[in-house]
C-alpha positions as CSV (number, residue, x, y, z in Angstrom):
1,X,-25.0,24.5,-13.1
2,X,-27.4,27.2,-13.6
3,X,-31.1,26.2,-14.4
4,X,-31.6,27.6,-18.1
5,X,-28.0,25.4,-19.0
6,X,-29.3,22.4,-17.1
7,X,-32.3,22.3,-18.8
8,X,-30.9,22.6,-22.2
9,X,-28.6,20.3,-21.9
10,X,-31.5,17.9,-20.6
11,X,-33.2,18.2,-24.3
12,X,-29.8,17.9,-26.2
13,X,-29.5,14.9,-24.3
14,X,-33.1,13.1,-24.9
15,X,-32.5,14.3,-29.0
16,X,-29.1,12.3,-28.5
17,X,-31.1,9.0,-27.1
18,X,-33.8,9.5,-29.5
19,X,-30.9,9.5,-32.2
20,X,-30.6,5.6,-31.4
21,X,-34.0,4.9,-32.5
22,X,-35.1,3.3,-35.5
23,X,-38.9,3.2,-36.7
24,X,-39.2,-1.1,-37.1
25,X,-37.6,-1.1,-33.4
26,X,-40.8,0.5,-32.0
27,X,-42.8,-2.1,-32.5
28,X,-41.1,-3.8,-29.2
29,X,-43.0,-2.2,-26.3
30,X,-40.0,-1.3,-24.3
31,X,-38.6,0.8,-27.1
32,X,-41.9,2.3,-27.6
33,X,-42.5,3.1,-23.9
34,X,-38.6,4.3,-23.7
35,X,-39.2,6.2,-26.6
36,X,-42.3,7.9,-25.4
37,X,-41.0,8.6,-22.2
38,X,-37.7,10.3,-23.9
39,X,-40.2,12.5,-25.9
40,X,-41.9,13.5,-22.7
41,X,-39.1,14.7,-20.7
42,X,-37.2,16.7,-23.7
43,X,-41.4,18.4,-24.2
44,X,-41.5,19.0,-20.3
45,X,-37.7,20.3,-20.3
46,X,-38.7,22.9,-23.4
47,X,-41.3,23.5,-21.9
48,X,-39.5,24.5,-18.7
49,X,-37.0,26.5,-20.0
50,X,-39.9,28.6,-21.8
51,X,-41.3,29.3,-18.5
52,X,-38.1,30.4,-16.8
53,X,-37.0,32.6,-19.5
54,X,-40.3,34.6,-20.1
55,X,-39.9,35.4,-16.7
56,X,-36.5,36.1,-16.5
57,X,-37.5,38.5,-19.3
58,X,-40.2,40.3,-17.0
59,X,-43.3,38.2,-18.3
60,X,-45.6,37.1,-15.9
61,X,-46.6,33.5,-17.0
62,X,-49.8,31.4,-16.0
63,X,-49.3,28.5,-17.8
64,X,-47.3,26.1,-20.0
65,X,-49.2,27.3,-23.3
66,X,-49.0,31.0,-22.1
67,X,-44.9,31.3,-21.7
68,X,-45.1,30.4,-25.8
69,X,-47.3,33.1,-26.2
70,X,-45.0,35.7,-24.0
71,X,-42.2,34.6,-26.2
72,X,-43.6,35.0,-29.5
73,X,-44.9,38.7,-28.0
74,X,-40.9,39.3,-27.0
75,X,-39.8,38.2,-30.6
76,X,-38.0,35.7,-29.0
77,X,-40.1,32.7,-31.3
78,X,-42.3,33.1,-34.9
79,X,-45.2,32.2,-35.0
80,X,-44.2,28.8,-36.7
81,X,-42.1,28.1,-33.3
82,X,-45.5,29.3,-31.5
83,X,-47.4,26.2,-33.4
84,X,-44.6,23.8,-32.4
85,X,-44.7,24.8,-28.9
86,X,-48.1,24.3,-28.6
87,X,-48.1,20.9,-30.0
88,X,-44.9,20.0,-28.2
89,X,-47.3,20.7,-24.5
90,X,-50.6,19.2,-26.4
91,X,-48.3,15.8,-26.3
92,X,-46.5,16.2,-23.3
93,X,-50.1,16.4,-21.6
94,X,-52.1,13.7,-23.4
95,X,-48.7,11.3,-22.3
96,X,-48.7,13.0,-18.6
97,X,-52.5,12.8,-18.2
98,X,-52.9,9.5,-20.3
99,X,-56.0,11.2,-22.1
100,X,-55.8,9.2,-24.7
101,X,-52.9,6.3,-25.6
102,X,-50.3,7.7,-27.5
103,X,-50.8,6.1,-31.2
104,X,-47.8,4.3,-32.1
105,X,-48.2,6.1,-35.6
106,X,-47.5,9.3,-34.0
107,X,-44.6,8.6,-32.4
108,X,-43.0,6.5,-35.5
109,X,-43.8,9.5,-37.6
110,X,-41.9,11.4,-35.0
111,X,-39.2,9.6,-34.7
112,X,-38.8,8.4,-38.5
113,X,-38.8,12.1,-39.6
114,X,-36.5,13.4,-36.4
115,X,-39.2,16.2,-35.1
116,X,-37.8,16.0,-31.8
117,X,-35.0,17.6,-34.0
118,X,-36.9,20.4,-33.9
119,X,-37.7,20.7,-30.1
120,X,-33.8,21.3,-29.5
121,X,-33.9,23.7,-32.3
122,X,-36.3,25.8,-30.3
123,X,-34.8,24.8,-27.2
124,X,-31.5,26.1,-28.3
125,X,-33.5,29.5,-29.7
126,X,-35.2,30.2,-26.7
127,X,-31.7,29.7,-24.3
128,X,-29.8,31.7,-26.1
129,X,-31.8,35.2,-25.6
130,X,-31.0,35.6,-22.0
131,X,-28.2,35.0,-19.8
132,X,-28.2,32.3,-17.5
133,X,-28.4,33.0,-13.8
């Protein structure tokens, strides 16, 4: 399966897990950790598939928050996607780098108003301006 498919389909099916969740169930610290982990592979996976397809559209990227900012300069995301990408790799490296622990607020905020909703939005945005090799 080509790579820009693949990893699509790898944040479709993290939103589809995260589906399962409830708010109270959080509070157990296997659900919590499951969750967070889910929430960190669909970020890395967007993030990913940003990467790939700024260079597959003749970008030259050096770095996770950079490939956002090649899209937005392509048209491919607004400015409001822009924001969300950013926050989407601010989280994925505080989890990764464990620069702080994740507040169990934030990710019952998350998960209570479906934001990782919005990362297959983009996701799905992003994909679908290129072909997939």
């Amino acid at each position: 399966m080509a790579i820009i498919s693949r990893l699509l389909r790898i944040v479709e099916e993290r939103e589809a897990l995260l589906n399962r969740y409830s708010p109270d169930e959080l509070s157990d610290i296997k659900a919590y950790y499951s969750a967070v982990y889910l929430l960190q592979t669909q970020a890395q996976a967007l993030i990913d598939l940003a990467q790939r397809v700024a260079t597959l559209m003749g970008m030259e990227v050096s770095g996770y928050v950079d490939a956002g900012e090649k899209l937005s300069i392509l048209g491919v995301i607004s400015p409001e996607d822009l924001r969300l990408f950013k926050s989407v790799v601010t989280f994925r490296n505080i989890v990764v780098h464990q620069y702080a622990i994740v507040d169990l607020e934030i990710i019952r905020r998350i998960i209570t108003n479906k934001e990782y909703r919005r990362v297959t939005e983009l996701a799905r945005k992003i994909a679908g301006r290129v072909n997939d090799p």
